[in-house]
N, C-alpha and C positions, 0 to 999 in steps of 0.2 A: 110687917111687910111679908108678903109672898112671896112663893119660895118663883115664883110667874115674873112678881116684879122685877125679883134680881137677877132674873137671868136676863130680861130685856136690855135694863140699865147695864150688865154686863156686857150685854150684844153693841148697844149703842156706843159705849164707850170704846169698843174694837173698832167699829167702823170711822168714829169721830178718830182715830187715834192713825189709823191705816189709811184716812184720805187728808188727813195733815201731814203726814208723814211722804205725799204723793205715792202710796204704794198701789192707786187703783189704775189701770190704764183708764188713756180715754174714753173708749167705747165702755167703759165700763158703768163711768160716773155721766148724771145729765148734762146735756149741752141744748144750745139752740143754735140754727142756723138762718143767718137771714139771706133768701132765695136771689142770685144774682141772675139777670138776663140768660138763657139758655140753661141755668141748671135742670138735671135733672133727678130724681131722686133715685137712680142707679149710682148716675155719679158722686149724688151726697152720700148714698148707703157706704161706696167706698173709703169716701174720704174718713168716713167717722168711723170705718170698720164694722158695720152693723149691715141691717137688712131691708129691701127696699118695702117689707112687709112692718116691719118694728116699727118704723116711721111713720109709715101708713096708720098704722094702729093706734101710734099715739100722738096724733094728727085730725084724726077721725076724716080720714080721707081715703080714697077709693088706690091703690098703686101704682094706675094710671093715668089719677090724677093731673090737671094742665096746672104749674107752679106759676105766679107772678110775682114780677119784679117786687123787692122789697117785704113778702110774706115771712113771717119768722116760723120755722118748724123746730118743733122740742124734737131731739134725738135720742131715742132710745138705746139704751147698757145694754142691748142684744147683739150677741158676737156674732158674725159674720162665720168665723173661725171655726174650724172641726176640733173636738178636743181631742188626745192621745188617748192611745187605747192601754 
């Protein structure tokens, strides 16, 4: 085995170990949302704590996009948030 392989399998088992453990926030880990009447994706960037660009992106949709009832959009692990300096 490589010294490439172990470090992955090492990476992965932090991660599998840190999102059982719930240590990731939400915005962190994927979600989907399915598009209720009047949502808009400002107001979903907020709720999920992310950005109305993230969404956008991995959505393959424009960020002015027109949402309809019942679409399901994957939410992107992009923080919203400023980090500390």
């Amino acid at each position: 085995m490589s010294k490439h392989s172990r470090t992955v399998r090492a990476s992965g088992a932090i991660l599998a170990a840190t999102t059982t453990l719930g240590l990731l926030t939400p915005a962190a880990q994927a979600a989907t949302h399915t598009v209720a009447s009047g949502d808009t994706l400002w107001q979903i960037s907020r709720q999920y704590g992310t950005t109305v660009s993230a969404i956008a992106a991995a959505n393959g949709i424009g960020e002015s996009s027109v949402l309809m009832p019942g679409q399901e959009l994957v939410i992107s692990g992009e923080s919203a948030g400023t980090e500390a300096v």
